[in-house]
Chimera marker file (.cmm) of the C-alpha trace (Angstrom):
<marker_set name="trace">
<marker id="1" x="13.306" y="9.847" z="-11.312" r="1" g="1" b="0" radius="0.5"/>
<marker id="2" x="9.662" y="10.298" z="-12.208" r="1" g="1" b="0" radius="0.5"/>
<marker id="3" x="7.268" y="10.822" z="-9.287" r="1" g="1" b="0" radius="0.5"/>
<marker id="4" x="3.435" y="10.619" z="-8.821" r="1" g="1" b="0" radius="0.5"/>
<marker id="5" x="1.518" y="13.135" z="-6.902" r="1" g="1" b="0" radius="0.5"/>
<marker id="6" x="-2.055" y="12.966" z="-5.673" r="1" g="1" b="0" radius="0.5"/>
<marker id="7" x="-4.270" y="14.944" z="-3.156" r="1" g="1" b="0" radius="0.5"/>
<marker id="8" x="-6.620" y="13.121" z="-1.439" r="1" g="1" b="0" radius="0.5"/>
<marker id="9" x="-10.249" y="14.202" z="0.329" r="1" g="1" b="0" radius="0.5"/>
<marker id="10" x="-10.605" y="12.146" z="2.908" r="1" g="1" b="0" radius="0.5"/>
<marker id="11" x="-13.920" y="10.719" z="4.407" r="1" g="1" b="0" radius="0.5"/>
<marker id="12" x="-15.034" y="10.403" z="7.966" r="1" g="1" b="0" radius="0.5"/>
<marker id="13" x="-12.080" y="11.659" z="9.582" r="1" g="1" b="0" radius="0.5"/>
<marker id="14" x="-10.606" y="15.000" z="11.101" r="1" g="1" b="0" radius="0.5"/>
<marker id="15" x="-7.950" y="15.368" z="8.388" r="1" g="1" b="0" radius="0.5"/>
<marker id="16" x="-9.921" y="17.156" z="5.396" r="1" g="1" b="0" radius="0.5"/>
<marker id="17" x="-6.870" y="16.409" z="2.928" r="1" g="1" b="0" radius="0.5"/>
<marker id="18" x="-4.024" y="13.923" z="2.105" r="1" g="1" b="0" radius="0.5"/>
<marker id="19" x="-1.521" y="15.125" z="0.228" r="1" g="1" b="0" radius="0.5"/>
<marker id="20" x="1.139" y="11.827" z="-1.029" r="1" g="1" b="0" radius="0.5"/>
<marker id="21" x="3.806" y="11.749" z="-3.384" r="1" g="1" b="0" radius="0.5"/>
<marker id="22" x="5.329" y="8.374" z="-4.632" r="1" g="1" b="0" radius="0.5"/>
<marker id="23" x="8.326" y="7.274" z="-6.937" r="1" g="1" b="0" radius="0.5"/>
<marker id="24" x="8.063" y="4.929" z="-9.987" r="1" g="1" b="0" radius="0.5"/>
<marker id="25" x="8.946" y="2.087" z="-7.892" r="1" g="1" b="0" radius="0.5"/>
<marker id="26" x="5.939" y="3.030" z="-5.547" r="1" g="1" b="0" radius="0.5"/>
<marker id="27" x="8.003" y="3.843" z="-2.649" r="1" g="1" b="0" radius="0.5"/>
<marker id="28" x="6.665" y="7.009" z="-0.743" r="1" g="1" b="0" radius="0.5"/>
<marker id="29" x="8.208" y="10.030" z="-0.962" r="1" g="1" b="0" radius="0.5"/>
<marker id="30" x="6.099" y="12.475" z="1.355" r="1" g="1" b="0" radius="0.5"/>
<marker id="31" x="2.721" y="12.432" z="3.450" r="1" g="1" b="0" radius="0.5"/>
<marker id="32" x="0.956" y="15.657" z="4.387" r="1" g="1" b="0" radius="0.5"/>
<marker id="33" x="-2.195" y="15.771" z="6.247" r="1" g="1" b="0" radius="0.5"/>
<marker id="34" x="-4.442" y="18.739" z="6.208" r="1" g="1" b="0" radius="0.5"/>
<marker id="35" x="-6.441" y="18.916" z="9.486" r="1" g="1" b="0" radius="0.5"/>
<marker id="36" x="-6.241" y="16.120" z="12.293" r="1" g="1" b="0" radius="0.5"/>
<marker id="37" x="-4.359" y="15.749" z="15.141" r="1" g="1" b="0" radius="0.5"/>
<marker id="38" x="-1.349" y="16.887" z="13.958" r="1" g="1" b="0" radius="0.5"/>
<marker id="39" x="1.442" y="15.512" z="16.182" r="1" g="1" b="0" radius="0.5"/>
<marker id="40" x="-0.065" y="11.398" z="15.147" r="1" g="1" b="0" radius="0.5"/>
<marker id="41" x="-0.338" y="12.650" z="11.370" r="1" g="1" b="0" radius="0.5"/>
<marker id="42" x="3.021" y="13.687" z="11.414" r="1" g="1" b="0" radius="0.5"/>
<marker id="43" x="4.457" y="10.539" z="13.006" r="1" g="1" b="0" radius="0.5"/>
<marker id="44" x="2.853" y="8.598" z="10.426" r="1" g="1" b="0" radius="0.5"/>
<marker id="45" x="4.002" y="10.527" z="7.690" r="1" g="1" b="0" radius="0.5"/>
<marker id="46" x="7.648" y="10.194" z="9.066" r="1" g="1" b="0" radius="0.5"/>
<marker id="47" x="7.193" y="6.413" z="9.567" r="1" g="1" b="0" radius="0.5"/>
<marker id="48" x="5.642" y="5.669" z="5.878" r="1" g="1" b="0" radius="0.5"/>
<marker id="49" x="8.108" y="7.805" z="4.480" r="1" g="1" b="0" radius="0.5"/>
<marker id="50" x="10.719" y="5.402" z="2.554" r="1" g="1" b="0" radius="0.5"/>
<marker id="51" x="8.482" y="2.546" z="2.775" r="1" g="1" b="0" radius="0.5"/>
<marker id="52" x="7.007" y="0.834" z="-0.333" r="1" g="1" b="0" radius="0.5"/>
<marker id="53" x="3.215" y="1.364" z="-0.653" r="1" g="1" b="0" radius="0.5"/>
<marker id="54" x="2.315" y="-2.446" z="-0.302" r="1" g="1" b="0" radius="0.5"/>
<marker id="55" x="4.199" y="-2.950" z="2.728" r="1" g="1" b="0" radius="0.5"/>
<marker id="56" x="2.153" y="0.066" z="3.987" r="1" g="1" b="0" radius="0.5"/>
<marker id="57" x="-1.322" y="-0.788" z="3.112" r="1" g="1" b="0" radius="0.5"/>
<marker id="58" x="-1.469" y="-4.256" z="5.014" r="1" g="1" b="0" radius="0.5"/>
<marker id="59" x="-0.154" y="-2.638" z="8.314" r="1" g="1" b="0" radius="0.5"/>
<marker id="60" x="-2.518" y="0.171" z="8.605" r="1" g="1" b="0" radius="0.5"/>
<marker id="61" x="-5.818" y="-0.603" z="6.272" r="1" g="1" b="0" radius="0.5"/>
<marker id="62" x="-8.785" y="-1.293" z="8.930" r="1" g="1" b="0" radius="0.5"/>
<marker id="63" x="-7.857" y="0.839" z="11.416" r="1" g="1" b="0" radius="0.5"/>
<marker id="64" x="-10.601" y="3.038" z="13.232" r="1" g="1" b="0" radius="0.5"/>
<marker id="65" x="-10.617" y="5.724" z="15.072" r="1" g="1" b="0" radius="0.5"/>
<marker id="66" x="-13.300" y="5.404" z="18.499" r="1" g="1" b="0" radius="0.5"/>
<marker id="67" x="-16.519" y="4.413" z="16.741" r="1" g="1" b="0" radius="0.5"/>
<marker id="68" x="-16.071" y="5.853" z="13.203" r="1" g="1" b="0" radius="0.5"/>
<marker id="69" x="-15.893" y="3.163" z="10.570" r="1" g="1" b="0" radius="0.5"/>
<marker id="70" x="-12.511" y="4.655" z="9.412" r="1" g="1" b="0" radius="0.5"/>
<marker id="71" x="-9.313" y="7.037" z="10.488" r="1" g="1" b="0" radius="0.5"/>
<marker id="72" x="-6.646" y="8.903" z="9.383" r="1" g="1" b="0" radius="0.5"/>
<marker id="73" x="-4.691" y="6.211" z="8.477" r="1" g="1" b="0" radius="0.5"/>
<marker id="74" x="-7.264" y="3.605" z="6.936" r="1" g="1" b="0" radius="0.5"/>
<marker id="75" x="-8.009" y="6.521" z="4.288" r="1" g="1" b="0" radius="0.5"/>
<marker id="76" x="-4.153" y="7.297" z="4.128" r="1" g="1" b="0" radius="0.5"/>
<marker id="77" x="-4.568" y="3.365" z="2.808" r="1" g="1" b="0" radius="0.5"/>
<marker id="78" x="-6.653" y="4.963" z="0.420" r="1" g="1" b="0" radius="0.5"/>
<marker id="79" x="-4.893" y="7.607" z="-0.747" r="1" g="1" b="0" radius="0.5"/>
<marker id="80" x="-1.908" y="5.104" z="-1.258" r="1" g="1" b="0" radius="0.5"/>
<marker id="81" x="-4.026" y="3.158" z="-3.718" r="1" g="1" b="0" radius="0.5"/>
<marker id="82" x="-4.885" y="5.720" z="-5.723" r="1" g="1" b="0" radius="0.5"/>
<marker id="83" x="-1.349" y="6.787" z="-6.087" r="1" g="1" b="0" radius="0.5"/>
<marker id="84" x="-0.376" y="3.044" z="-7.487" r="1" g="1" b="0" radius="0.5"/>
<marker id="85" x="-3.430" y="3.240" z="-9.944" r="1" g="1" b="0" radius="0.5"/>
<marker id="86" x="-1.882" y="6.795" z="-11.439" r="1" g="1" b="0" radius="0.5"/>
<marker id="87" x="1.349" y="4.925" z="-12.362" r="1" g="1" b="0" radius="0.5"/>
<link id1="1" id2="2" r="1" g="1" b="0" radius="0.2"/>
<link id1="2" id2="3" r="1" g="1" b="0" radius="0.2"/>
<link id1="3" id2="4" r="1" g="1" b="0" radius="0.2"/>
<link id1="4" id2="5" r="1" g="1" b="0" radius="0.2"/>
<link id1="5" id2="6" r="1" g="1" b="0" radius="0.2"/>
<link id1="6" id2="7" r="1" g="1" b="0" radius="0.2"/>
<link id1="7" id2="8" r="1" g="1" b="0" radius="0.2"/>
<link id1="8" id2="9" r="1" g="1" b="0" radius="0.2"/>
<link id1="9" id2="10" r="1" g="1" b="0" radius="0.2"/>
<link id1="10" id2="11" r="1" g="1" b="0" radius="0.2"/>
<link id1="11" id2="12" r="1" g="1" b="0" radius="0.2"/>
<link id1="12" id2="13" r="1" g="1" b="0" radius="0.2"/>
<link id1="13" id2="14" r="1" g="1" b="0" radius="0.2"/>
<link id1="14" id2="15" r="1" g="1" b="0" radius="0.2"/>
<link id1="15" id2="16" r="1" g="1" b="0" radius="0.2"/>
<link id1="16" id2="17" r="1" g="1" b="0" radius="0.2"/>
<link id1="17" id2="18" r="1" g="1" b="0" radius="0.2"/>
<link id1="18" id2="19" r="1" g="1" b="0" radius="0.2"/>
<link id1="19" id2="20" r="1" g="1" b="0" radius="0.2"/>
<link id1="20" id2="21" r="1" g="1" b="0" radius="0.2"/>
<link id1="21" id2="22" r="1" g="1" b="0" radius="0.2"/>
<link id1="22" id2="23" r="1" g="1" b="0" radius="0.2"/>
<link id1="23" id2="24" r="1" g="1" b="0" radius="0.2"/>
<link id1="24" id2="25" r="1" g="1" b="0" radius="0.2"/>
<link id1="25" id2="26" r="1" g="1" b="0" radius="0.2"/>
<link id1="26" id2="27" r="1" g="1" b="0" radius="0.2"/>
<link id1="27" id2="28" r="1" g="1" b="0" radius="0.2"/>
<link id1="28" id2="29" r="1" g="1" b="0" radius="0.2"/>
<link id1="29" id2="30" r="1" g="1" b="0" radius="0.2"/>
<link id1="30" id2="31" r="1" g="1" b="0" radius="0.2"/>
<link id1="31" id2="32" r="1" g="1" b="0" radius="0.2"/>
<link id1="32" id2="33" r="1" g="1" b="0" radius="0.2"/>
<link id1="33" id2="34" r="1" g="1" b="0" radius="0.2"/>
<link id1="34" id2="35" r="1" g="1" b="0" radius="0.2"/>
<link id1="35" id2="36" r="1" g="1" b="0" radius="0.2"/>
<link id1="36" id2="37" r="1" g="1" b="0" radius="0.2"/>
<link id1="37" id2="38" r="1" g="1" b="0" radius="0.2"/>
<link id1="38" id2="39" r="1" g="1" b="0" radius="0.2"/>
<link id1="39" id2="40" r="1" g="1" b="0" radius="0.2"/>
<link id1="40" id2="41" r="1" g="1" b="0" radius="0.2"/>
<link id1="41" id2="42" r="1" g="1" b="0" radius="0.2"/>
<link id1="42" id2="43" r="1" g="1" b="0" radius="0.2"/>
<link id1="43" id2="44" r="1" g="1" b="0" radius="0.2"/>
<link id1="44" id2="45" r="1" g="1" b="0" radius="0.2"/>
<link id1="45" id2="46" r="1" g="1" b="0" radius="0.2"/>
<link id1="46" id2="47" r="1" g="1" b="0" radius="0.2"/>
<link id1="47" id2="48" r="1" g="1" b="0" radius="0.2"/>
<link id1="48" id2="49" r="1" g="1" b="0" radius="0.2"/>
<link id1="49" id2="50" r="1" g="1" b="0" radius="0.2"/>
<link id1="50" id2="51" r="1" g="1" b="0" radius="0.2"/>
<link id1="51" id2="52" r="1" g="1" b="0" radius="0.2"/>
<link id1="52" id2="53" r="1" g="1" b="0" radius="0.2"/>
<link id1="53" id2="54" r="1" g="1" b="0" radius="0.2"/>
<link id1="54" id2="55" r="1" g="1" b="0" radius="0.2"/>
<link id1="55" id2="56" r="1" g="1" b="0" radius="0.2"/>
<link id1="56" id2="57" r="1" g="1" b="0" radius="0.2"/>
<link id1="57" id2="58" r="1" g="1" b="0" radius="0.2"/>
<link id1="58" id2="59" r="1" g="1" b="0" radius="0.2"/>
<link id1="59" id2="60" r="1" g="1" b="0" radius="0.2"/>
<link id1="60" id2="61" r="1" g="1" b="0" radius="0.2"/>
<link id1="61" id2="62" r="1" g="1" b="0" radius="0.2"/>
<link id1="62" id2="63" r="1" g="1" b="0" radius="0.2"/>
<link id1="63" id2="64" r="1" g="1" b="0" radius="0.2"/>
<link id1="64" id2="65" r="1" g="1" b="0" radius="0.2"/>
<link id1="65" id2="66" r="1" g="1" b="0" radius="0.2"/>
<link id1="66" id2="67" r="1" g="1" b="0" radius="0.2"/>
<link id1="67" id2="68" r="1" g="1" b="0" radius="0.2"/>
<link id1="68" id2="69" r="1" g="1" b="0" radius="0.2"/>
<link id1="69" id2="70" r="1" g="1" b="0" radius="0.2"/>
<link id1="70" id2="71" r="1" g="1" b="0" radius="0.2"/>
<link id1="71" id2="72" r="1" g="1" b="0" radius="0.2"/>
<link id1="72" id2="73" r="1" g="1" b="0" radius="0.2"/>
<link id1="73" id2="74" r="1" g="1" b="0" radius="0.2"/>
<link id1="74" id2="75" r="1" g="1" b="0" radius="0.2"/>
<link id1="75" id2="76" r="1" g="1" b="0" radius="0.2"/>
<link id1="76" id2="77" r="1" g="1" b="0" radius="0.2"/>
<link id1="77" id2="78" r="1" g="1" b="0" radius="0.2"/>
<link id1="78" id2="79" r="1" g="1" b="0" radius="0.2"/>
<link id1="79" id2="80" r="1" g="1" b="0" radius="0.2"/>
<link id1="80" id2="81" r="1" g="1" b="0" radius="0.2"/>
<link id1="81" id2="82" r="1" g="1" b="0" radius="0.2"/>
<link id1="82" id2="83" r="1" g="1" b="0" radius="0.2"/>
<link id1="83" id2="84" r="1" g="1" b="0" radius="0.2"/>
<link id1="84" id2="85" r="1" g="1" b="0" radius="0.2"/>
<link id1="85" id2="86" r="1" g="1" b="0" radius="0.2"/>
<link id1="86" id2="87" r="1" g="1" b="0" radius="0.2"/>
</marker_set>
C-alpha cells in the first residue's frame, strides 16, 4: 500500500514539528509531535490514528489553546491538509 509522509513546522504553538503519515485512502497512519505537552500530543496521536483525515479535520480545526489564535491540534488540522494535497 502506498503511503504519504509529511513533516510539518508548526506555528504558534509549543510543538515545533508534526510529523504525519497517511495511506492512499487518506486514513492516518501515525502522528508524532516534536515539542508540546507530551502526554495530550500523544493521546491525540493515538485517537487520530485509524481515522480518515476528513473525519478528523471537522472535529478538531478551531481549537485554541488559552489566548493563542491556534494549538496543537488546529495546526495538526493543518498538517492533515497538506498530507491530502501530496496525494
Amino acid at each position: 500500500m502506498k503511503t504519504k509522509h509529511i513533516q510539518y513546522e508548526t506555528h504558534g504553538t509549543c510543538s515545533k514539528l508534526i510529523d504525519v503519515t497517511a495511506d492512499e485512502n487518506d486514513v492516518i497512519q501515525q502522528v508524532f509531535f516534536l515539542g508540546g505537552c507530551n502526554g495530550n500530543l500523544q493521546g491525540i496521536s493515538q485517537l487520530v490514528r485509524g481515522q480518515k483525515i476528513d473525519d478528523v479535520i471537522p472535529k478538531i480545526n478551531g481549537i485554541r489553546c488559552g489566548a493563542k489564535g491556534t494549538s496543537c491540534p488546529d495546526q495538526l488540522c493543518r498538517a492533515l491538509g497538506s498530507v491530502r494535497k501530496a496525494g
